[in-house]
Each structure stands twice: as C-alpha cells, then as structure tokens.
N, C-alpha and C positions, 0 to 999 in steps of 0.2 A: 442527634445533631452532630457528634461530633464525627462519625464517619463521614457524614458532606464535609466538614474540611479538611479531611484527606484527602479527599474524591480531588477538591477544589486544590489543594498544594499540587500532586501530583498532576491532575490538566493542565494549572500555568508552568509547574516544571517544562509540559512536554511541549506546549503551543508559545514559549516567549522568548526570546532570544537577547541577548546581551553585548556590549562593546567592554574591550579590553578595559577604558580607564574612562570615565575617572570610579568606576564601584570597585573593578576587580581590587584592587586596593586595600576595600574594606572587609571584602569576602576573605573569612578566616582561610590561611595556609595551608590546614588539613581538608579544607574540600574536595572531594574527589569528582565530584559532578558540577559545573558550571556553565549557566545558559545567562543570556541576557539580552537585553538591546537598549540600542541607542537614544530613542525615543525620537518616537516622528517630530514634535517641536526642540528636538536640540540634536541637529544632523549638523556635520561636521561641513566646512567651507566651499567643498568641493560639490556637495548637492545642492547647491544652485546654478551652476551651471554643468548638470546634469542631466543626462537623457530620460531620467528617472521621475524628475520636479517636471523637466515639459510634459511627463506623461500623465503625473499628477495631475498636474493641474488643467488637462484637458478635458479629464474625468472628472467622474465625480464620485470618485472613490472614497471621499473621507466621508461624505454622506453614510455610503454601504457601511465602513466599521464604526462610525461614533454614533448613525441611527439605526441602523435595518438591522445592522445583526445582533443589538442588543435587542430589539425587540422581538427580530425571531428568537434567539436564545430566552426570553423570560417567558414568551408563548409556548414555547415545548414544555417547558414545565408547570404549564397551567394542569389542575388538574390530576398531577399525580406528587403524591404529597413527598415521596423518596428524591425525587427528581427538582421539583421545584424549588427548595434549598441553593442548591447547587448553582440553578443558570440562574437564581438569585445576586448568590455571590459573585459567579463570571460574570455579569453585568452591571456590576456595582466594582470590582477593580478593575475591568476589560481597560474602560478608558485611560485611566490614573498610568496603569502599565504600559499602555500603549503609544501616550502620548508624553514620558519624563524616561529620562534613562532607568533603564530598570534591570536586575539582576536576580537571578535566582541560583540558591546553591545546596548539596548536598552532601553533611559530613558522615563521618562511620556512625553505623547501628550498634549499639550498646547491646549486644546479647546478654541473656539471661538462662540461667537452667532452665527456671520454671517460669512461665508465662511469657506475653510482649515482650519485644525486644525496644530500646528506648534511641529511634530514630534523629539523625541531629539536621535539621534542615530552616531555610529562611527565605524570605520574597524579602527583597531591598528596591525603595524605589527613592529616586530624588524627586520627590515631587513640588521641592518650590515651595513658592506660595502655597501650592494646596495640599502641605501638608499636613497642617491641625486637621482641615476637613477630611482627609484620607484616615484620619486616624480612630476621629470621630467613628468615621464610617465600622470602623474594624473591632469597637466595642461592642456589639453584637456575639460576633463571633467569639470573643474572647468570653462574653460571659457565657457561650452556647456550649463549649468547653468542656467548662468546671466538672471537675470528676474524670477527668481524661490521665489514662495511664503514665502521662510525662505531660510537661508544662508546657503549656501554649500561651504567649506572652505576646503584644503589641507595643512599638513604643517608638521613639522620635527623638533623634539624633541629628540635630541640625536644621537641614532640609530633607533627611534621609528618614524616612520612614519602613519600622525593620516589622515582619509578620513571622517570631520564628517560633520554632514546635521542637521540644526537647532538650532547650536548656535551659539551666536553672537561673543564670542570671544572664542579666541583657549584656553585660560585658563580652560573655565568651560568644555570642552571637555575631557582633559586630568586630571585627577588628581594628585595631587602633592603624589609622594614615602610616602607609610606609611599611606596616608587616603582615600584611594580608598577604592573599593566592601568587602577585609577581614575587615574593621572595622563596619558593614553593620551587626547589630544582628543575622538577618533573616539568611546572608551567614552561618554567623558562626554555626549557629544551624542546617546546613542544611550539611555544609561541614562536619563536626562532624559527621555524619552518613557514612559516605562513604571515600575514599580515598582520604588521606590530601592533597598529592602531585602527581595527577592524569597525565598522557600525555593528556588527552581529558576528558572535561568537559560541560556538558551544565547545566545551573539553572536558574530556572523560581522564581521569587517572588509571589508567586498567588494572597498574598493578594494583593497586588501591583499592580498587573494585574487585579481583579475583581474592585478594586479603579478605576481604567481607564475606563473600562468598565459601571462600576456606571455612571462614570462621564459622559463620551460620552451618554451615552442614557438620563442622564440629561439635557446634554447640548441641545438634542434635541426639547427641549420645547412641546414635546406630551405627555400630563399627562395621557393618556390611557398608550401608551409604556413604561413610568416610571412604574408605577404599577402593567401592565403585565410583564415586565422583574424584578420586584422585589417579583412576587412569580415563577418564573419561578429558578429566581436562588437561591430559600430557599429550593425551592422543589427537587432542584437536590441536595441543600449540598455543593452546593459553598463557602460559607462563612467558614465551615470546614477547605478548605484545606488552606496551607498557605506556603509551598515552594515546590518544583519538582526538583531533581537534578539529575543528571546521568553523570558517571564518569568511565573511562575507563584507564586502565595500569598496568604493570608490577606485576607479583606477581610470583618471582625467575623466571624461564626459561618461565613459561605460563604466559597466558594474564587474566587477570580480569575484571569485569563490577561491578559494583552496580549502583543501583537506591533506591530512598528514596522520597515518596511521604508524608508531612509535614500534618496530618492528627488525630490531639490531638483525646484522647476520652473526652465525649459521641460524638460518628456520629449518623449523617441522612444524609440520601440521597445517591448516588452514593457511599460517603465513607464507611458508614455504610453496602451496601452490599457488596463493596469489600472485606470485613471481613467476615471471616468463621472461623471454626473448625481445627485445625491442621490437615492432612493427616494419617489414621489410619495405622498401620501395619498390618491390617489387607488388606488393600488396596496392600502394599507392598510385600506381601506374593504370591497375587495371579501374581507374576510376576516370571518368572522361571529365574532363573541364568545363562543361556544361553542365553538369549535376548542380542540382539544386542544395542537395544535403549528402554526405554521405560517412563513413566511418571505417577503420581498420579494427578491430579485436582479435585479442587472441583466447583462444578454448581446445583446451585437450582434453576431450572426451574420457580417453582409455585413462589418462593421467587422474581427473575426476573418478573414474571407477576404482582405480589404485587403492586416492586415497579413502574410498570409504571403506572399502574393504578392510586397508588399515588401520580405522579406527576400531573396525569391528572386532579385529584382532587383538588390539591392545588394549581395548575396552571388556570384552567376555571369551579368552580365548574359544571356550564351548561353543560361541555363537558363529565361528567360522563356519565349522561342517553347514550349520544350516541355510549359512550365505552364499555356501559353493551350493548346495543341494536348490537354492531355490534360481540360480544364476544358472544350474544346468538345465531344470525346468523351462526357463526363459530361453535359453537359448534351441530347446528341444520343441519348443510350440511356433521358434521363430524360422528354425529350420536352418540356422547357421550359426557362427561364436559372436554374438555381439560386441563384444569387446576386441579381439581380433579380427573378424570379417569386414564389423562395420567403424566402429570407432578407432581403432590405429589404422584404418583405410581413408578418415579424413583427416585433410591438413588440421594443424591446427592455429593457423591463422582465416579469419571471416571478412572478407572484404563487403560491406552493401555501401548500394548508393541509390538516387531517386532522380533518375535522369528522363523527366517524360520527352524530352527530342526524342530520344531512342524509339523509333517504334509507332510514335503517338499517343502510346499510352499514357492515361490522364494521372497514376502512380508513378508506372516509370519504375517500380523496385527492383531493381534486382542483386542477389546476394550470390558473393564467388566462393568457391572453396580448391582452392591447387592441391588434388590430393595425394596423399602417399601410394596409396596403393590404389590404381583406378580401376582395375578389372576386380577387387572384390568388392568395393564400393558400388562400382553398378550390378552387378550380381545381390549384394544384400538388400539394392535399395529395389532391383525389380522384387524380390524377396517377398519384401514387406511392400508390397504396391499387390501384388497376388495377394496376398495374406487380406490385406484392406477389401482388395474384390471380392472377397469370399465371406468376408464380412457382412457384405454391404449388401451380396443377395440373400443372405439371411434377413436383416434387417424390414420393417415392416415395410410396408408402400407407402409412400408422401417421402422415404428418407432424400431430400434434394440434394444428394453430394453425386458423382459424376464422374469415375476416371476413365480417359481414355488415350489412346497413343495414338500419332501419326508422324509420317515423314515428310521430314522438309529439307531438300536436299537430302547428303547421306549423314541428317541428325535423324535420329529417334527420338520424338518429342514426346515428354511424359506430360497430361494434364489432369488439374482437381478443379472440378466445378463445383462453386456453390454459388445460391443465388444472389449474396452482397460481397464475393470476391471472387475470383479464381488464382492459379498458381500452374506455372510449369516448371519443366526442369529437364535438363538433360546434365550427359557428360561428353564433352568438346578437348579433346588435346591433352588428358586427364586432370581436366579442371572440371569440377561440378557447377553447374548454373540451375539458379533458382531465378524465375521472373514473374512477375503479377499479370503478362499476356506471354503468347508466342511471335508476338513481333519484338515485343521487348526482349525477350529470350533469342531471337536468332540475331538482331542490331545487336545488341552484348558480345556475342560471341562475335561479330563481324569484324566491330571494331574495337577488340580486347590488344591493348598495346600500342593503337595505332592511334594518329592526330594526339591535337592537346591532352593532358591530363591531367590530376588534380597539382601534378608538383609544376606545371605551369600558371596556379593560382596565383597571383600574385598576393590578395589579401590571405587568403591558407597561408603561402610561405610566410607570411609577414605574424601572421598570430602563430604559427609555430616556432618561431623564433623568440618572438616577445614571451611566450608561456612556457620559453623550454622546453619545449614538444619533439626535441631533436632523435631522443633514445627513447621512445614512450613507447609501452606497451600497447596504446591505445590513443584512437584518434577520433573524434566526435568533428565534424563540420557543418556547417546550413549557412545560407546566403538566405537571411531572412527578409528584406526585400523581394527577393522571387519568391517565396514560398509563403507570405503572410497573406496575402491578398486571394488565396485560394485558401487557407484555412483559418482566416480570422473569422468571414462569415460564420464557418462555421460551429467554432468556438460561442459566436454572440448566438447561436440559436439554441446551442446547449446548457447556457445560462439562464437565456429566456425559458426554457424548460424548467430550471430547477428555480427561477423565479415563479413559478407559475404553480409550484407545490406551496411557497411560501404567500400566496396570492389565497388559494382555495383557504388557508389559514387566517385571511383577513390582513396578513400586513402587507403593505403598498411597498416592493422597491422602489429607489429615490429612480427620477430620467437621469438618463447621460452615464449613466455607471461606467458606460465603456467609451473611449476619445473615439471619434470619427476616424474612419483607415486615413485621410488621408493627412490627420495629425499625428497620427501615430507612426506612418509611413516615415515622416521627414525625419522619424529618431531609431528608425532602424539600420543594420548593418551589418557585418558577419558575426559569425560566431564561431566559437570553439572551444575543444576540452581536450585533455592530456592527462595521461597516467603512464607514470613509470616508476621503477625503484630503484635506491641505492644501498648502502651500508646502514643509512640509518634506518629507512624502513618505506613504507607505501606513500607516495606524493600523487595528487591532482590538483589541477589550476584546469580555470576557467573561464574565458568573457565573456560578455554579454551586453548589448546596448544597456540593458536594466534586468531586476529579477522579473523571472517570468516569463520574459520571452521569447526562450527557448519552446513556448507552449508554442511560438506562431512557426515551429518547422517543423518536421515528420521523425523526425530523428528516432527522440522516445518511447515512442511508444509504435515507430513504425508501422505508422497510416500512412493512405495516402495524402501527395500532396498534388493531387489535380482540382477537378471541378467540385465547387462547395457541395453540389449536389450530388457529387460522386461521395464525398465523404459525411454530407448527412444521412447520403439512404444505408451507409454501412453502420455508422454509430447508431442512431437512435433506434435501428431494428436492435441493434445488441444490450443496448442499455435498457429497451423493453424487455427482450427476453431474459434480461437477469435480475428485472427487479420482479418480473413473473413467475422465472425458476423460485425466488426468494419465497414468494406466496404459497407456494406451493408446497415447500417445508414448512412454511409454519403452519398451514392448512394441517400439514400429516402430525405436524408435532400437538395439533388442536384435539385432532379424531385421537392420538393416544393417550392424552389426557382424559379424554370421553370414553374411551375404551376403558383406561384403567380404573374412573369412576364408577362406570359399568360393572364391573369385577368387586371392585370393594362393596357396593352396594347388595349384587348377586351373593355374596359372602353374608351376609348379613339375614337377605333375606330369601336364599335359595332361588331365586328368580330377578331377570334385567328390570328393571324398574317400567313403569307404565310409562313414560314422558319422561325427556330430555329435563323441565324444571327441577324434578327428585333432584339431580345430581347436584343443583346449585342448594336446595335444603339439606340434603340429608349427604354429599360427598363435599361439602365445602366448596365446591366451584362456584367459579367468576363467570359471569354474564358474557365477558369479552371474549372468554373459551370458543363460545359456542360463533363467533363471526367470523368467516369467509375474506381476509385481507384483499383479496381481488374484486370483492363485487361492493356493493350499492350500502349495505348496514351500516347505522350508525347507532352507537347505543347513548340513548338518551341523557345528559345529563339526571333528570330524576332519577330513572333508575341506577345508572352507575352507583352514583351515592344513596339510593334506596336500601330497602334492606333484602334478607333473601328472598321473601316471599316474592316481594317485588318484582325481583328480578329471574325468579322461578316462570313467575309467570310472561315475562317478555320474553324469557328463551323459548316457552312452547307456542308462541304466538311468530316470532322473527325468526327463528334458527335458523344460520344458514345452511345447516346440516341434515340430512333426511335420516330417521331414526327409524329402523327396524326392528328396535328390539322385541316389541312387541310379538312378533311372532318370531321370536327365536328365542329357546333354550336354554341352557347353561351347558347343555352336555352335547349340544349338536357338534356336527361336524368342524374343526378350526375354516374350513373354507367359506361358513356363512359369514355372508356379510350383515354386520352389524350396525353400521351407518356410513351415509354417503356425502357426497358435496352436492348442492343443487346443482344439474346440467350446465347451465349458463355462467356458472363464476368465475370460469377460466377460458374465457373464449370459445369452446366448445373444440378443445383438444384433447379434454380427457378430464378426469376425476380422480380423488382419490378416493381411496375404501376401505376401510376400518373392516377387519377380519374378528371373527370371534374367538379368535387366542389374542387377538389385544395386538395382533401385526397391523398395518397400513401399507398397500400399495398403490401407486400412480398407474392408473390405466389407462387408452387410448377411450375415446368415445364411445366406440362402435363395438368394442369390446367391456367398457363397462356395462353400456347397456343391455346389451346382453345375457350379461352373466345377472344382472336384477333381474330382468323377464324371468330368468330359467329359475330362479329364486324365487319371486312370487307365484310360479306357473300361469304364466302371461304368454 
C-alpha cells in the first residue's frame, strides 16, 4: 500500500498547480520544487469579469471534473488490485485540491550509504470548512503507511490541511507565516521575473536540484559514475541554470503565462544555444496580413550538430572518433556533408504562416527559409529527394507517398503526396519555400514582400508591445476568431471520440461539456507569444483570451486550419493508425512472452507443449497474454479471477493466437513459425509471427499467408 502513495504524491505533484500567496508562505524556504493553484472556488477579483468565467459558465465543465472524471478515474481501477488504490485516492483528493487553494512542494532527499534515501515532501490545501472532513479522509492512508521507511504524517493547521512524507515532526513541514519559500533568495529573484500574484505557479530551484543530483550520484560510491556524471553535466551547461518558474493569471479580461528560466551570462552548453539573434523584420514581412496564424523562430541546424558533438567530447573524449566515423557514414549513404552541404546552407531563421487566400488552399501553410548558401541547399535537397525515390521503389506496393516535379513558370516545383496531406517546395530568389499545395507555394513566392504584412497588424503590433516582443527571438501569433470556427468542430469530434471509449466503459459524459461556437466566439480574440533573452537568462510571455485556447488555432501543432473536414479526415486517420501501430507492439510483446514460455517449458520437457492452456499452468502465465488488443476478446470476469486451470482452459478454447507448436520441434529450423495472430485482428494488413528462436515479426497479409501454407505444405 505504501507504494500507491507515492504513486499518488508524485501524480498530484505533477497534475496541480499553485498561486504565489497566500500558501507559498507557508511552504518551508528550503523547497526546491513548488506547484500549486488557486482554487477554482477562491480565484482572485479579476475572474469575474473574465473571458475565462463566461466560458465557464457556458460549459459545463465543472460537471466533466467534480463528476465524469472521478468516475472514469475509480473505473480504471476496477478490477486491478495495483491500480485501484491509487485512482481511489485521486478521487477522493481530486475535488478538495481542485476546488481550495492548494500547494504542493518538494524539499532535499536525505541520502543514505546503505538503503532508501529519506525524501522531504508535502500536499497543503486550505480547505475551509472542509477541513476536519479532508483529514478524516486521509486516516486511511496514514494508517496504510505504518512500516514505511520515513514518516508519513497528516494533520491540520487552521484551515490548512498538511499530507507530508519524511518529516519527523509536523513543525518542520509547515512553515511558520512570514518565513516560508518568499523569504528564499532564489524565489525572489525568480518571482521578480514573472507575475507577482499568479492563479498558478510552478518553480524549480535548479541549483538546488543539480545539489541533489550531485549528491545522489555521490552517494553512490562509483567513482567511474561520479566522474562521468560530472562532465556530462558541465557539458550540457547545468551549473548555468539556476531557477525555472512558470506562472499563470489574469491580465484585465485575457489570461497570461510567463516563463523565466534563471540562466546568468556567459552560458555554455544548452543555455548558451538557447540564445540567438533577435527575429528580423525581415522575417516578419515575409508574412501577409491576412494570415490567420503565423510565427517567426530561430534554428541553427549546424550550430545544434556543434553542440552535440560537443558534448560528446567533453563527455567520452574516446566517443569522438566513433561520432566522426558514424557522421562520415551518414554523410557517405547521403552523398554529400550534411552539416556543411545542407545545414549551414539553411538560414537560420523559419518564418511559417497559414494564409488560406493565398492560393485557396483550405491550410494555407507555408514555411520560408532565406538561405545562406542556395545552390548547395537545392543540390542537397534534390539529394535526398533522389535518395527518397530510390527508397520508395524499393518499398512494397500499396506504399501511398508520391513524389513528383513540375514546372511552373521558370519554378521547378518539387511535390510529396500523401493520401491526408500533401507538401511542395521549391527555391525562389535563394529563399526556400515549403507549402501544403502548389497554388499556395507559387501565391507565397508572388507576393513575398509585397502589400500588407504582418507588421501592418495592428493587434500583432499592439500584443508585441504589451508582451515586449520587441527583441524576441521568437514570435507565435493566431487571430483566433478566423481560425476557431474551422477547427472547433473539429476539436468537439475528437472529444466526442474519446468520450465514446469512456461510454463503451459504462460512464455517461455530462451534455454541454463544450459552450456553443457562438458563445464562445463572443470571447475570442488574438493571441500571442514571445521569447527572448537577457543577462539574466530565458524570458516568454503570453496571452490569450483564457487557458486553452490557443488549441482553437493551428499554430501548435501545425495543422491545418481550413475545412473541419479537411482536418477530421487528417487527424482521426492518424490517431487510428497509432493506437493500431500501439496494438501491434503489444500483440509482438504477447507472442514473446508465449515464445519465451514456449522455451522454458521445451526446457523442462524436451518438447513445445501440446496447447496454448500448459503455459498458463505450468509457465505461470496470464490469461490476458494470450488476447489480441485489436480484436473482439474479452476475458471473462470469472476466469480472470479464476484460478489456473480455469483459465488454461479459456485460452485453448479463445486464443487470439494460432498455436503451431504442435508440429514444430525444438531443434527445427529459427525460421518456423511458431504462433500466429488470427487473420482478421488487425484489419487485414498483416500479422505478426512468433519465429522459433523466440523473434516476432510484422508481416504484410499476403506474405504471411504464404509463408503458413509453405509451413503446413498447403
């Protein structure tokens, strides 16, 4: 039991977020980790007239977290006795945390030579009124405990109710008003960057954290590992940083972010490349004023190879030769210097935007690159465009990719087909163009420079100025009025999707979960984001009508933003095919657990067992082994909890797996196949197949089948 409340400290660590005051306060000086939040029933003056509460309250969101998702969470853990603990307890604090200012934090680990190290951590919630009954609740836990390598205590201060693990008394847990985490330098200097009086806060102490880290790998007494982890973290630039803070809240009706990573000059390592050049207006120009969304970043490829190189250096000098030897290989398969041909041949500044006028196209993407050297940039990139075709006749039949070139005008238009996107690209005036059509790709280049552009935005100028976006390395933008009403739809069907696993589960989502577009509409507005650096280290700011709704632009994750149905038939093909690639691993990682019970059994008794059931009696396996994640089985309550026999006998009756051992050997050849998947459990793309040295391979249909027949002599 006492591992679930690890489990459970560490998930609300990671899922709960906190406000500056009134806890941080009480959160002891020496914390190095602090997360917290506000609490949805005590948000500060400004959230009511917020874009945030109308959205609230249009929804019906409090529904989703005070009922749906407790009840999906205690239903996952029906059923499985490790598991069920746990979404026990996140459903029994979820609420209390969610709804009362709450904090969580975490001070140093007590190393030890020999055994456990004796970790110092605490959940603080004010919970009011309902704090007896919080506390109540947490005598469970506390007696589930007893016997646990450091003290796990519960207790109530006030209205504050404290849940900590590793101190011996409830004093050093709680801090006394006034010399908690604000009097804590590091805090101060870190809060000072960012919003004084946040709803949600999280802060790392890094030094503080790299201290721990030292510690712990010292504690381990391998003078190799000390040594190796003390150029590993010079070489990254570790010792550089020295706090991490991100803060979230109010600014008049819209929501705010910042982040401030603690990052003094001179850097090396990591910190030092995070720093660049300010974003040019030149970058900004090539963005037309029409764009829905778009962005400036900077990336230096060859700089990025630099520095891995130079870790590798200062990390194993030995390991150099092998990073030159495996980088000339790469460059000798690719037929040119990657590092010099292609990467210091592009700029390294990345202008994209999502301009569907351009073209008509229902994306509208496309990404610029100004680059340094143009003629070896298009030479590398026909390159590896050859290399791809040479590929791809290899490749079996059904592969639906597609490249082809044409001219338009005196552009040579390079193009990738696939069946839920396409991409072209050319190079224009030695700028490289990337576009989601070839209308959109030749309008780009038409009118790159010319009419409005984004620095005629008037809201853009106006959020770069408010966010100090003047010298930013990086520029994030969306006018999410244009952009939501094309991808909210699709948003609500992808929910409705993953309501619909929690449906076949038995629990009902609440109606209305999501406000109607055109309530939601009336509280949108632009958006935007900034990064830059100074002397003290890495800066970002952000707004946003409210959290989240940066989901309703394309920016992120760089979809499109046209027709809902342009962007349903791209996502939901893809979020099939990778909860199906998903199946398909655990399918291989099933057959080699059947393989290897196969083996041990063959050990035993010089021959593969008659029937699949043996392995559940006589190899300890689980009944669940033996089912096909993609298809139709279910395995019985009775037998789950049955005993082996039981369950021996519902694998030779259900398997989703076809068993050949019977006519196969111990000493045959590693090519027989030893068991299969039924035809049908994965749409009928292929199979996998359990080899008789205990390998698994994925094979096409038509080639599984095959190699069966020629096995059975069929």
């Amino acid at each position: 039991m006492f591992k679930h409340l690890i489990t459970v400290l560490i998930g609300l660590t990671v899922s709960c977020v906190a406000q500056a005051q009134p806890l941080a306060d009480r959160v002891p000086a020496d914390a190095i980790v602090y997360i917290g939040w506000q609490g949805s029933q005590a948000m500060p003056a400004a959230y009511a007239e917020s874009h945030l509460k109308a959205v609230v309250d249009a929804s019906n969101f409090g529904a989703l977290i005070g009922d749906f998702v407790p009840r999906l969470v205690e239903r996952l853990g029906h059923g499985n006795p490790d598991v069920a603990p746990v979404m026990k307890m996140i459903t029994t604090f979820g609420t209390p945390l969610w709804q009362h200012p709450s904090a969580i934090y975490f001070s140093a680990v007590e190393f030890k030579p020999v055994g456990p190290g004796r970790p110092h951590l605490a959940i603080l919630c004010q919970a009011g009124a309902d704090a007896d009954a919080l506390l109540a609740q947490l005598k469970p836990i506390i007696d589930s405990a007893e016997g646990a390598p450091f003290p796990v205590k519960a207790f109530k201060a006030g209205e504050i109710v404290v849940l900590s693990l590793g101190y011996d008394k409830e004093s050093d847990a709680l801090a006394v008003a006034g010399k908690g985490l604000p009097a804590n330098t590091r805090f101060q200097q870190a809060i000072g960057q960012v919003q004084k009086d946040p709803v949600a806060i999280v802060y790392i102490d890094a030094e503080a954290v790299l201290t721990q880290v030292n510690d712990g790998v010292a504690t381990s007494g391998q003078p190799r590992e000390v040594a190796q982890w003390g150029k590993i973290r010079d070489a990254l630039g570790l010792p550089g940083l020295k706090q991490i803070i991100l803060t979230g809240g109010f600014d008049g009706r819209d929501w705010s972010t910042q982040a401030f990573i603690g990052a003094p000059a001179p850097r090396v390592g990591l910190p030092a490349f995070l720093e660049s050049k300010p974003i040019s207006d030149e970058g900004l120009k090539l963005i037309p004023q029409s764009s829905l969304a778009a962005g400036v970043e900077r990336l230096d490829l060859a700089a990025m190879m630099d520095l891995v190189r130079s870790i590798v250096a200062q990390t194993d000098a030995s390991a150099v030769a092998d990073f030159e030897k495996s980088t000339a290989q790469v460059n000798k398969v690719l037929g040119f210097d990657l590092r010099k041909d292609l990467f210091e041949a592009l700029g390294n500044e990345w202008t994209y935007y999502f301009n569907p006028a351009g073209g008509g196209d229902p994306a509208g993407l496309v990404i610029v690159n100004r680059l340094t050297k143009p003629v070896e940039a298009e030479r590398s990139l026909n390159q590896l465009e050859l290399l791809a075709r040479n590929a791809l006749a290899r490749a079996p039949q059904g592969m639906a990719i597609n490249l082809s070139q044409s001219k338009v005008g005196q552009l040579t238009v390079h193009a990738i087909s696939m069946p839920q996107a396409s991409l072209s690209w050319t190079i224009s005036g030695g700028t490289l163009y990337f576009a989601t059509s070839t209308q959109g790709l030749t309008s780009a280049i038409e009118n790159a420079g010319k009419g409005k552009t984004m620095l005629d935005n008037a809201e853009f100028a106006a959020l770069r100025k408010r966010l100090g976006g003047g010298q930013a390395m990086s520029v994030s933008y969306a006018d999410l009025p244009k952009t939501a009403a094309t991808i909210y739809p699709a948003l609500r069907l992808l929910a409705d999707f993953g309501f619909g696993y929690a449906r076949r589960m038995g629990i009902q989502p609440p109606d209305g979960v999501f406000p109607p577009f055109e309530r939601l509409a009336a509280h949108l507005g632009a958006t935007a984001s900034f990064t830059w650096m100074d002397e003290a280290g890495w800066h970002y700011r952000s707004q946003a009508p409210f959290p989240g709704s940066t989901a309703l632009s394309p920016n992120g994750m760089l979809t499109s933003a046209g027709s809902s149905a342009m962007v349903v038939s791209i996502m939901l093909p893809a979020l099939n095919s990778a909860k199906e690639r998903a199946n398909r691993v655990k399918c291989a990682s099933n057959l080699r657990q059947i393989g290897m019970g196969c083996m041990l059994y063959a050990n035993d008794n010089k021959k593969y067992p008659a029937d699949l059931g043996l392995l559940v009696t006589n190899a300890d396996m689980n009944a669940a082994v033996f089912i096909c994640p993609s298809g139709n089985t279910d395995l019985p309550g009775a037998v789950r909890n049955g005993g082996a026999a039981a369950q021996a006998k519902w694998v030779v009756e259900h398997s989703d797996y076809v068993y050949l051992g019977t006519t196969v050997r111990v000493n045959d050849n590693a090519d027989t196949i030893l068991a299969h998947e039924k035809f049908d459990d994965h749409g009928g793309d292929g199979i996998n197949l359990l080899y008789n040295d205990g390998h698994v391979e994925w094979q096409r249909m038509e080639m599984a089948k095959e190699s069966i027949r020629k096995q059975q002599g069929n």
